[in-house]
N, CA and C atoms of all chains as a GROMACS GRO file, in nm:
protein
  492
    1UNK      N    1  13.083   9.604   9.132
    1UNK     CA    2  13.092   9.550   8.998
    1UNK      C    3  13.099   9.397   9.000
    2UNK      N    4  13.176   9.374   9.097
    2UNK     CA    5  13.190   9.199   9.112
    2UNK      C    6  13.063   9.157   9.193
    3UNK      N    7  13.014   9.161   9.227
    3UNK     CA    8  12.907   9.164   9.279
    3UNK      C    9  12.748   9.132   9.210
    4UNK      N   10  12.774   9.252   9.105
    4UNK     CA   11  12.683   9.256   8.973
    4UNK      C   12  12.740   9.138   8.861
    5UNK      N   13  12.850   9.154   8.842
    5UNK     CA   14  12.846   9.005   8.793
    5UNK      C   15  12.804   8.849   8.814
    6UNK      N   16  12.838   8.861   8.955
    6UNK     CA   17  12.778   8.719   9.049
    6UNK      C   18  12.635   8.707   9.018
    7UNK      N   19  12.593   8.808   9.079
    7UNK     CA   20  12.454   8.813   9.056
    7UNK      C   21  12.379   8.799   8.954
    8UNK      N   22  12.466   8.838   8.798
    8UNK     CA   23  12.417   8.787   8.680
    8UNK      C   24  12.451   8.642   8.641
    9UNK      N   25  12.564   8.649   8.699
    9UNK     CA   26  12.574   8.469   8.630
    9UNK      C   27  12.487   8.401   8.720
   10UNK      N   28  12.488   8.424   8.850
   10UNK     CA   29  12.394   8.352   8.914
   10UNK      C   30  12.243   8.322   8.858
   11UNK      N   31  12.141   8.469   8.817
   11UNK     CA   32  12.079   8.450   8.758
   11UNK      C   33  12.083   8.354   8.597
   12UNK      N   34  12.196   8.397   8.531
   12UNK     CA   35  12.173   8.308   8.388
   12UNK      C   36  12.189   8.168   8.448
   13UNK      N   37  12.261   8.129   8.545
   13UNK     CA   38  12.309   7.985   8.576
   13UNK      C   39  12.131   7.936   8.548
   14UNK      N   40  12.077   7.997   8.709
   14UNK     CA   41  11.934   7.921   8.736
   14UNK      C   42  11.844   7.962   8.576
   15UNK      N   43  11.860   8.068   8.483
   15UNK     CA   44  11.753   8.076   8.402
   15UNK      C   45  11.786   7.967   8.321
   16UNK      N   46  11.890   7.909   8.296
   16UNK     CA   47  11.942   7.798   8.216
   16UNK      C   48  11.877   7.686   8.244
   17UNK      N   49  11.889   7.599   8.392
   17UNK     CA   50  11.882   7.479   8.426
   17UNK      C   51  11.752   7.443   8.405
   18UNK      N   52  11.699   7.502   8.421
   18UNK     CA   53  11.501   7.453   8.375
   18UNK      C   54  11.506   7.395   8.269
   19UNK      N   55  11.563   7.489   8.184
   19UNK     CA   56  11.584   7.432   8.023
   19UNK      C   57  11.658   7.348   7.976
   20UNK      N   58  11.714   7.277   8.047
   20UNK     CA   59  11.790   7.148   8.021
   20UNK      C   60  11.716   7.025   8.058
   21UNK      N   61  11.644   7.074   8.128
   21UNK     CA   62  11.529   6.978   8.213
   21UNK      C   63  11.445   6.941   8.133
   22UNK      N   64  11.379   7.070   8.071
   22UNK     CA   65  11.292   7.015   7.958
   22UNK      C   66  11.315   7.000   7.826
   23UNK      N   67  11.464   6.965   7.780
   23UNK     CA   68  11.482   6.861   7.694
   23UNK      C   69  11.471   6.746   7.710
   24UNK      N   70  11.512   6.698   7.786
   24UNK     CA   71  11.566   6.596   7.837
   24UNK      C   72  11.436   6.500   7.746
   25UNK      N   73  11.360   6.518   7.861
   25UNK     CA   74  11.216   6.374   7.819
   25UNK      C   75  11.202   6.419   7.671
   26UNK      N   76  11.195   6.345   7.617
   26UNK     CA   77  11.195   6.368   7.422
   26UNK      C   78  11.125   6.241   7.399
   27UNK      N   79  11.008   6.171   7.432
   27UNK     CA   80  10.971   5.975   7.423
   27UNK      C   81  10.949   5.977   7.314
   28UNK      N   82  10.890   6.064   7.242
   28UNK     CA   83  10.864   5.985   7.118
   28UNK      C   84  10.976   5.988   7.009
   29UNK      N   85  11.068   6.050   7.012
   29UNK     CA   86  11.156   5.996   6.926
   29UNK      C   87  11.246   5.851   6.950
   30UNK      N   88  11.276   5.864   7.068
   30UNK     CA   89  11.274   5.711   7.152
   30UNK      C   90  11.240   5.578   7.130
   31UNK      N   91  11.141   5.632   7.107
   31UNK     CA   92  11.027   5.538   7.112
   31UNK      C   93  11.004   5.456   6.922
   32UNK      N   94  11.048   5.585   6.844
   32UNK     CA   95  11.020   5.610   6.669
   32UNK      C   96  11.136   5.509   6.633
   33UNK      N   97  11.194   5.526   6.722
   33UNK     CA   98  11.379   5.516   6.715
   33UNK      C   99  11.428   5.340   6.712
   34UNK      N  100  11.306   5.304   6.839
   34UNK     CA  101  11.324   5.133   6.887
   34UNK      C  102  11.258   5.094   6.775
   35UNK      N  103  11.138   5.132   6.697
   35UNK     CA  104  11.045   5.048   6.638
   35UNK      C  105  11.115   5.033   6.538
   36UNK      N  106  11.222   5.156   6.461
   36UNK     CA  107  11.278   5.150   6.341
   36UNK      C  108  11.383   5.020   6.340
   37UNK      N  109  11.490   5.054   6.454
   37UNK     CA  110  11.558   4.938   6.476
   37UNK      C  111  11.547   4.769   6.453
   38UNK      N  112  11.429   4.761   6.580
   38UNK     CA  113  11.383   4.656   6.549
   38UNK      C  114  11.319   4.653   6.462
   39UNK      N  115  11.250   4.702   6.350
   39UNK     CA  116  11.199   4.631   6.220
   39UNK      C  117  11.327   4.611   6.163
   40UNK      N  118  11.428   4.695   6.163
   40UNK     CA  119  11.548   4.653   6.045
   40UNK      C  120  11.625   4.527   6.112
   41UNK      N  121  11.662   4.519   6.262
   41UNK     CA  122  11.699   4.368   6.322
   41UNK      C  123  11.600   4.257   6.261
   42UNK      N  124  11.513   4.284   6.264
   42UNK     CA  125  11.414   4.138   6.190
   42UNK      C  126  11.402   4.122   6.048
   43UNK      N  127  11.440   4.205   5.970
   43UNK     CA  128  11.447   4.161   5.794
   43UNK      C  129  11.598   4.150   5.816
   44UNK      N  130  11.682   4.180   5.898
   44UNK     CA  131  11.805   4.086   5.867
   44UNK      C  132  11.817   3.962   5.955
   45UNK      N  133  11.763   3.946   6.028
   45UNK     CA  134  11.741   3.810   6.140
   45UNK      C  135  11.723   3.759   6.021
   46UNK      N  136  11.588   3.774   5.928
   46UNK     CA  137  11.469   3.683   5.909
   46UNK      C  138  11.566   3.610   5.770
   47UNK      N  139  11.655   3.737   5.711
   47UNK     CA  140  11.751   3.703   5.573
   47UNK      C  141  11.816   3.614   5.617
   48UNK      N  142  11.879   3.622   5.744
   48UNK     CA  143  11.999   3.518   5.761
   48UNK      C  144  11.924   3.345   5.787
   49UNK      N  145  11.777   3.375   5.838
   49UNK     CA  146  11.716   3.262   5.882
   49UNK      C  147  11.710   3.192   5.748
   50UNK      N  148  11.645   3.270   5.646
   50UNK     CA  149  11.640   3.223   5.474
   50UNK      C  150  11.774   3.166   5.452
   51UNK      N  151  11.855   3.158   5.456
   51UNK     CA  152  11.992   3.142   5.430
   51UNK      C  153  11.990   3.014   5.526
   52UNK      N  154  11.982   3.017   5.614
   52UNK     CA  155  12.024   2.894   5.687
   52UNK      C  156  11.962   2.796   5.672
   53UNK      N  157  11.793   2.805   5.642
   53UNK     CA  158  11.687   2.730   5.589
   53UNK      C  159  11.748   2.688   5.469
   54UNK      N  160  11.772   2.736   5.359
   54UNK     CA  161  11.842   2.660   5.234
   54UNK      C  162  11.972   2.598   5.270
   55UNK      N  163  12.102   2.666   5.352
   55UNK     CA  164  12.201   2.592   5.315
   55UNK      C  165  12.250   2.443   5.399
   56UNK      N  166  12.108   2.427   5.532
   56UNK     CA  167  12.146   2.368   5.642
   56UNK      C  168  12.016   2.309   5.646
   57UNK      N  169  11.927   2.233   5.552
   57UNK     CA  170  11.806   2.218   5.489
   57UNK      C  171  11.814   2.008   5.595
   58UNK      N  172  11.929   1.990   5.661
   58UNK     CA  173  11.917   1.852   5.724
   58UNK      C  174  11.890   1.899   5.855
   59UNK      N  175  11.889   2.032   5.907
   59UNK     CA  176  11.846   2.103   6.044
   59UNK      C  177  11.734   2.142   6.053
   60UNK      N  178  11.676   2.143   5.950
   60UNK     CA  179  11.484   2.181   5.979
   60UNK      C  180  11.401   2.135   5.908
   61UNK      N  181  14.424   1.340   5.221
   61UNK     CA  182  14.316   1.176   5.271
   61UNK      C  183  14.297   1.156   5.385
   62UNK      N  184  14.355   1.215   5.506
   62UNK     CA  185  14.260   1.219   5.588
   62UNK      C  186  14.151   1.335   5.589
   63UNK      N  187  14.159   1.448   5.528
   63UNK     CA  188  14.066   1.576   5.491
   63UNK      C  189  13.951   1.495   5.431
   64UNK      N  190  13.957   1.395   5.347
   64UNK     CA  191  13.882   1.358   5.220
   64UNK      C  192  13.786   1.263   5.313
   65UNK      N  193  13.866   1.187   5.412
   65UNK     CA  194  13.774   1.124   5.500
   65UNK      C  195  13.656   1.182   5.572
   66UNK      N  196  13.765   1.330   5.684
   66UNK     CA  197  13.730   1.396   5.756
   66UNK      C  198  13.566   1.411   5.730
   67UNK      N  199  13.557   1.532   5.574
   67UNK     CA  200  13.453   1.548   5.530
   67UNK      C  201  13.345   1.433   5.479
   68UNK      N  202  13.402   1.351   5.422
   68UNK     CA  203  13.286   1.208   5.385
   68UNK      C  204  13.190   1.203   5.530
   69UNK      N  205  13.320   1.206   5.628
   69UNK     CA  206  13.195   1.116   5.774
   69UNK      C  207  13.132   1.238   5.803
   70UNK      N  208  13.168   1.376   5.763
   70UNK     CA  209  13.085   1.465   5.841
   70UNK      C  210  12.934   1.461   5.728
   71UNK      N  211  12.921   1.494   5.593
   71UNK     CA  212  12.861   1.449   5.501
   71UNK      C  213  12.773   1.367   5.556
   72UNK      N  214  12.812   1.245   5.603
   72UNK     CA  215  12.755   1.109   5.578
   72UNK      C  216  12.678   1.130   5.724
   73UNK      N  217  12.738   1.145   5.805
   73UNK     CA  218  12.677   1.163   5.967
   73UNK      C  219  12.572   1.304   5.962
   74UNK      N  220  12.550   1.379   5.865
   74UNK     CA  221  12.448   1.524   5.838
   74UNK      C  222  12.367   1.429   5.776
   75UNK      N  223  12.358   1.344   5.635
   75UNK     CA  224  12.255   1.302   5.581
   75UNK      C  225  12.215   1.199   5.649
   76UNK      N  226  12.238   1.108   5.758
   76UNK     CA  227  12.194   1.018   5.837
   76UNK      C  228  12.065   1.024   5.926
   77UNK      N  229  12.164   1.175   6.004
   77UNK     CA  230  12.064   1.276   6.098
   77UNK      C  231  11.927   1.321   5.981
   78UNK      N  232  11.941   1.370   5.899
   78UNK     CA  233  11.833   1.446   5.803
   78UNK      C  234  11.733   1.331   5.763
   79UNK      N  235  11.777   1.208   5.763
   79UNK     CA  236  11.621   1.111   5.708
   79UNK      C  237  11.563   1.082   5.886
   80UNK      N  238  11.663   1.100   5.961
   80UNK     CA  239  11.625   1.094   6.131
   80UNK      C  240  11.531   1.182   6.168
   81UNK      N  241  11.534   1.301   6.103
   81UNK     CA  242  11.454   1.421   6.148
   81UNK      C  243  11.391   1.462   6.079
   82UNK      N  244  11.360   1.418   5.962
   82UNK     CA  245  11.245   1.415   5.877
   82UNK      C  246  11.150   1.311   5.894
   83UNK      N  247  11.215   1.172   5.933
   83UNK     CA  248  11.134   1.075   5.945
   83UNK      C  249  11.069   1.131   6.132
   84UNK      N  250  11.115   1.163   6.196
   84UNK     CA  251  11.108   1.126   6.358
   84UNK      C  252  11.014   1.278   6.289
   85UNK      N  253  10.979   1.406   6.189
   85UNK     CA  254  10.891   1.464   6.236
   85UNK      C  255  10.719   1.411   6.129
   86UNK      N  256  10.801   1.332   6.061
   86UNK     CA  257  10.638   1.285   5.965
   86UNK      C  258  10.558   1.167   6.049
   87UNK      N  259  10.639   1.107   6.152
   87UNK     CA  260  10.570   1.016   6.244
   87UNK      C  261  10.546   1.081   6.326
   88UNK      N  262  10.532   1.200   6.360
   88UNK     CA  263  10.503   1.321   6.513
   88UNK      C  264  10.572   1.284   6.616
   89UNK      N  265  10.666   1.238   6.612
   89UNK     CA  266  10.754   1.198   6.722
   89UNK      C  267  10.835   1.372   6.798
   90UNK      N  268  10.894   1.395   6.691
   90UNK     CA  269  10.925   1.551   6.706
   90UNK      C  270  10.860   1.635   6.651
   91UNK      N  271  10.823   1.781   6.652
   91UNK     CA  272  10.812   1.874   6.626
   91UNK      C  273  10.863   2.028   6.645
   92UNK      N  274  10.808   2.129   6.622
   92UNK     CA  275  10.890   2.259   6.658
   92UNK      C  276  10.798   2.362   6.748
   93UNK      N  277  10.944   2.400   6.818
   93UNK     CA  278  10.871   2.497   6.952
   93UNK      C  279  10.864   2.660   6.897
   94UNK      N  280  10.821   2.680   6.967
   94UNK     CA  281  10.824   2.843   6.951
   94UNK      C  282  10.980   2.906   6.973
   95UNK      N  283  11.059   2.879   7.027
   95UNK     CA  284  11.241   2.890   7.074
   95UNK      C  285  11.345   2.850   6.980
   96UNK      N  286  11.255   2.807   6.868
   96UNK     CA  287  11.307   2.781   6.725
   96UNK      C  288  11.376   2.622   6.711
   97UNK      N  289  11.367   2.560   6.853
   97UNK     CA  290  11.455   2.436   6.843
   97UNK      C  291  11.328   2.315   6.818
   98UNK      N  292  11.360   2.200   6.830
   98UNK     CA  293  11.280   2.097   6.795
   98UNK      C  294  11.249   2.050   6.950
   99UNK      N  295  11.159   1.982   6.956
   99UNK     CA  296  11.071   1.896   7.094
   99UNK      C  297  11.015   1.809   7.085
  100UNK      N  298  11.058   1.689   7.181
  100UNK     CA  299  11.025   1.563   7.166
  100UNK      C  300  10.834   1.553   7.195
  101UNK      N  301  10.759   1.500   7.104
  101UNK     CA  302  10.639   1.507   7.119
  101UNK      C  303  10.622   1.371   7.227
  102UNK      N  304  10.629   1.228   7.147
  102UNK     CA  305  10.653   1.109   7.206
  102UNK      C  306  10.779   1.058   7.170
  103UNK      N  307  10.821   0.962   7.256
  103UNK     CA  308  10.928   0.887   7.172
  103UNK      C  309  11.090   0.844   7.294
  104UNK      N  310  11.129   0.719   7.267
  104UNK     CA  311  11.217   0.755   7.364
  104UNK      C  312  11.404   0.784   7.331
  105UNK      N  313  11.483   0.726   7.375
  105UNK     CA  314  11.615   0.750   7.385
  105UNK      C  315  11.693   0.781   7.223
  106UNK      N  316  11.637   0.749   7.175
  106UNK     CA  317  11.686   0.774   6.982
  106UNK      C  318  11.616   0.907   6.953
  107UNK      N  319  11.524   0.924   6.993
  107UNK     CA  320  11.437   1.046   6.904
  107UNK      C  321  11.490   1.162   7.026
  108UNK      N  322  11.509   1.136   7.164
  108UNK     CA  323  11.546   1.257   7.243
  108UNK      C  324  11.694   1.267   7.178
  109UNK      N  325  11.791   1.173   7.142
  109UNK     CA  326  11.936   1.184   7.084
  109UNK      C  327  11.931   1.260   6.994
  110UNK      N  328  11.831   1.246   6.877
  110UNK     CA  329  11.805   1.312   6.739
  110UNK      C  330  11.781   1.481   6.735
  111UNK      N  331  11.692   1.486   6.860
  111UNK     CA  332  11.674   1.611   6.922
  111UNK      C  333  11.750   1.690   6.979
  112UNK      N  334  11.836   1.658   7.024
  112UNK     CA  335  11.923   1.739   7.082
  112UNK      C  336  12.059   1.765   7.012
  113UNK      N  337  12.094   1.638   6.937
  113UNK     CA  338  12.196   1.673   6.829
  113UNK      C  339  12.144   1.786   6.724
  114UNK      N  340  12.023   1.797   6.716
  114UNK     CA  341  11.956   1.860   6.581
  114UNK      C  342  12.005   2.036   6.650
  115UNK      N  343  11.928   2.044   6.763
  115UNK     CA  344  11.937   2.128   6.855
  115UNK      C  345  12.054   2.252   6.866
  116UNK      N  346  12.143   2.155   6.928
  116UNK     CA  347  12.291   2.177   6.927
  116UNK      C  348  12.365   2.217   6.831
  117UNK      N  349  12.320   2.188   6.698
  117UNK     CA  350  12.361   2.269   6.571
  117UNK      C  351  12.289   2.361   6.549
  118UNK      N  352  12.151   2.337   6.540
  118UNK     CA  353  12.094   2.501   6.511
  118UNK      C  354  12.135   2.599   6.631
  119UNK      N  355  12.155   2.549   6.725
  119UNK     CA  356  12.178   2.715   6.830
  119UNK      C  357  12.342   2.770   6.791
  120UNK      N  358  12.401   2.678   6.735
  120UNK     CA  359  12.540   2.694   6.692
  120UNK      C  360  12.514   2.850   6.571
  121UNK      N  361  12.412   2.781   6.479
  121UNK     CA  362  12.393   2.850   6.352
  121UNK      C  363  12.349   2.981   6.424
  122UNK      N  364  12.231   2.965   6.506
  122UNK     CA  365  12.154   3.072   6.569
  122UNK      C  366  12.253   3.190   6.616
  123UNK      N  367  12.338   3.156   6.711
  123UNK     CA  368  12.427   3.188   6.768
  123UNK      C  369  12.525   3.333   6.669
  124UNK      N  370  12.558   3.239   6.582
  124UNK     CA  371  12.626   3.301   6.439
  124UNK      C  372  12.518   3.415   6.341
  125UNK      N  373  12.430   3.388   6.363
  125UNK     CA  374  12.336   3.512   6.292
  125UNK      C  375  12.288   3.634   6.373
  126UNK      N  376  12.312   3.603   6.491
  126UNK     CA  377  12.271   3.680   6.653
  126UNK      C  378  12.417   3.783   6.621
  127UNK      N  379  12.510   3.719   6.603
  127UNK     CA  380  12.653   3.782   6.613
  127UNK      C  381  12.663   3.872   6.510
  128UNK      N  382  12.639   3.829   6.378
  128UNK     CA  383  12.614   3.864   6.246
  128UNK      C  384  12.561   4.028   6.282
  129UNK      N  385  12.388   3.985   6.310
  129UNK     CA  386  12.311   4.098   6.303
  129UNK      C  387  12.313   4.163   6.390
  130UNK      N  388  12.364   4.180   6.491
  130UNK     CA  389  12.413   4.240   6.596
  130UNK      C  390  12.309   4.284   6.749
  131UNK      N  391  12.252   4.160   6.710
  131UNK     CA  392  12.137   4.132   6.798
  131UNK      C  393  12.123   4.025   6.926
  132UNK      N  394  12.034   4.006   6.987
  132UNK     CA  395  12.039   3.858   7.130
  132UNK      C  396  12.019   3.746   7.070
  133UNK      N  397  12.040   3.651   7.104
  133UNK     CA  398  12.018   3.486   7.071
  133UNK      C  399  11.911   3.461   7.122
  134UNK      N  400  11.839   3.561   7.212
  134UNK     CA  401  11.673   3.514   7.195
  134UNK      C  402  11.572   3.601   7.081
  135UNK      N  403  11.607   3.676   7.052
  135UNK     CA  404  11.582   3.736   6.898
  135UNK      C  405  11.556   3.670   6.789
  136UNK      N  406  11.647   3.586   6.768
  136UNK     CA  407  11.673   3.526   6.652
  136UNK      C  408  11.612   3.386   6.692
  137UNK      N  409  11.587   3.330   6.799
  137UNK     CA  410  11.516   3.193   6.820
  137UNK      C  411  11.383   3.238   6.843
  138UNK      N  412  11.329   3.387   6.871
  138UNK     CA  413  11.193   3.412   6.874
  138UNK      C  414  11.149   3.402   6.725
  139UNK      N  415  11.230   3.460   6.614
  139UNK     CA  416  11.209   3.475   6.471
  139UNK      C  417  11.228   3.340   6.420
  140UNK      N  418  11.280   3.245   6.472
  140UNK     CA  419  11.288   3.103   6.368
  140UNK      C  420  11.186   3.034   6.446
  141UNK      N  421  11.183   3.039   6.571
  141UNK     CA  422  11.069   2.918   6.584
  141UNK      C  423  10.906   2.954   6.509
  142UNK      N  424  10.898   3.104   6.483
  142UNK     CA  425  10.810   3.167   6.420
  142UNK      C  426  10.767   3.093   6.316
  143UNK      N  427  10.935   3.141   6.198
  143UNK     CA  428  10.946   3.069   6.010
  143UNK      C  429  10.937   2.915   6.055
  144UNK      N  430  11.023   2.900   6.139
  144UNK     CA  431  10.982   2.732   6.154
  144UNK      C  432  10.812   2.701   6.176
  145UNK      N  433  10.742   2.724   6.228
  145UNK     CA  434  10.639   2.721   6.275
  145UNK      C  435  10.533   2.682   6.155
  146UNK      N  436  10.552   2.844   6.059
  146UNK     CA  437  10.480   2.872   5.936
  146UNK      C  438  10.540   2.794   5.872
  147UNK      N  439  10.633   2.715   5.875
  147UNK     CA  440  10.682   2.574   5.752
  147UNK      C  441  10.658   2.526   5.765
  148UNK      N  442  10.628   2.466   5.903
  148UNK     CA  443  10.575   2.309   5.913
  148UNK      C  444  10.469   2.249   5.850
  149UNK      N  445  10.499   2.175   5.775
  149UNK     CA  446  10.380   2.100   5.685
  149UNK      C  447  10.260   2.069   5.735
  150UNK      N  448  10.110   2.063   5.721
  150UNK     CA  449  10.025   1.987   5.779
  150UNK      C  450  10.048   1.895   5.828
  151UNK      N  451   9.985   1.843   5.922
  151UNK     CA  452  10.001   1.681   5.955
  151UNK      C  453  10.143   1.679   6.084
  152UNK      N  454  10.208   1.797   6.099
  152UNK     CA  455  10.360   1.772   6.158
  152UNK      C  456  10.293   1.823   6.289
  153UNK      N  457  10.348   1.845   6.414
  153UNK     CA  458  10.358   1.926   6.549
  153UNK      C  459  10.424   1.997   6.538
  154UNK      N  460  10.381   2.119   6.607
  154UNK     CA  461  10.383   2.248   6.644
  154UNK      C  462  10.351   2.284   6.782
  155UNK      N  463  10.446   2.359   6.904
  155UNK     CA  464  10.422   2.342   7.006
  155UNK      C  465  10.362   2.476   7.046
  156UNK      N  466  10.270   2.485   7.113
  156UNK     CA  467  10.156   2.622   7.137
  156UNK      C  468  10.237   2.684   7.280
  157UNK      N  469  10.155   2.778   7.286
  157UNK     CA  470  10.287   2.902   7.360
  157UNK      C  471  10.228   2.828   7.542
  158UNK      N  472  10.148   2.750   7.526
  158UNK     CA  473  10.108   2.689   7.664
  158UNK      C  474  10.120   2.572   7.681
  159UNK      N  475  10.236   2.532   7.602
  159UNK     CA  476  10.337   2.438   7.604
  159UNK      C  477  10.242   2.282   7.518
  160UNK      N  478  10.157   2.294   7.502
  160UNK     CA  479  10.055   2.206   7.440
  160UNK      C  480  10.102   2.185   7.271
  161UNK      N  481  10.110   2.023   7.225
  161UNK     CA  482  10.163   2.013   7.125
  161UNK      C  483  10.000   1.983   7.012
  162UNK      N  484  10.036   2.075   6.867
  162UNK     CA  485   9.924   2.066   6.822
  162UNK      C  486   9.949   1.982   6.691
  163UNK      N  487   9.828   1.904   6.620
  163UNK     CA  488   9.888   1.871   6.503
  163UNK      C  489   9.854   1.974   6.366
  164UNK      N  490   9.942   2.029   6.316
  164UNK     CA  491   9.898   2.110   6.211
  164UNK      C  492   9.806   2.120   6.091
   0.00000   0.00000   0.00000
């Protein structure tokens, strides 16, 4: 009986690990993920640049 | 009254610099780099002074919007030397990414 158990978890262990494997690589959300970012880092870069351009107008 | 001073000379020493760096960029002496800061085109020990004081405050500012937006300080000097770039009036310098100064 213990035996048959080993042997099953053993099997579910290895039927499992493949499948963790192929989650893993996912690029294009990754990838969807940086472009979103950085567009939203640059309309607030670019706001704060507007802002500094008017209030500091003897610096540029 | 010394506050009242404090601010007068800071005032007075900002609008000094500002006809410095308006004038030092309508004679092409300075212009703007791609790194968002200013660069001496020609010119000697007054216009490199003007430059680097100018400098030294914008990376201050730079610095503070990097922090802000929660981004690098080369981020934000890739994006201003950009807007700086597209402001510069005709007739001013503009420094090309192969270090070559152009007149606009």
């Amino acid at each position: 009986m213990r035996v048959a158990i080993l042997v099953f978890w053993s099997l579910w262990l290895a039927a499992c690990t493949p499948r963790v494997e192929v989650v893993v690589p996912d690029k294009p959300i990754t990838v969807n993920l940086n472009v979103k970012v950085d567009h939203e880092i640059r309309v607030r870069v670019d706001r704060e640049l507007e802002k500094l351009f008017e209030q500091e107008q003897e610096l540029f | 009254m010394r506050w009242l001073a404090m601010i007068l000379a800071a005032t007075l020493s900002l609008s000094a610099w500002a006809l410095d760096l308006q004038q030092a960029k309508r004679q092409g002496l300075i212009g703007e780099q791609l790194n968002g800061l200013v660069g001496v085109v020609q010119g000697g020990g007054q216009v490199n002074a003007v430059a680097s004081d100018i400098n030294r405050k914008r990376l201050e500012s730079y610095r503070d919007i990097a922090r802000k937006t929660g981004t690098s300080l080369a981020v934000v000097q890739a994006r201003a030397g950009q807007l700086n770039i597209e402001r510069t009036p005709s007739g001013q310098y503009v420094q090309l990414a192969d270090g070559r100064w152009q007149r606009k």
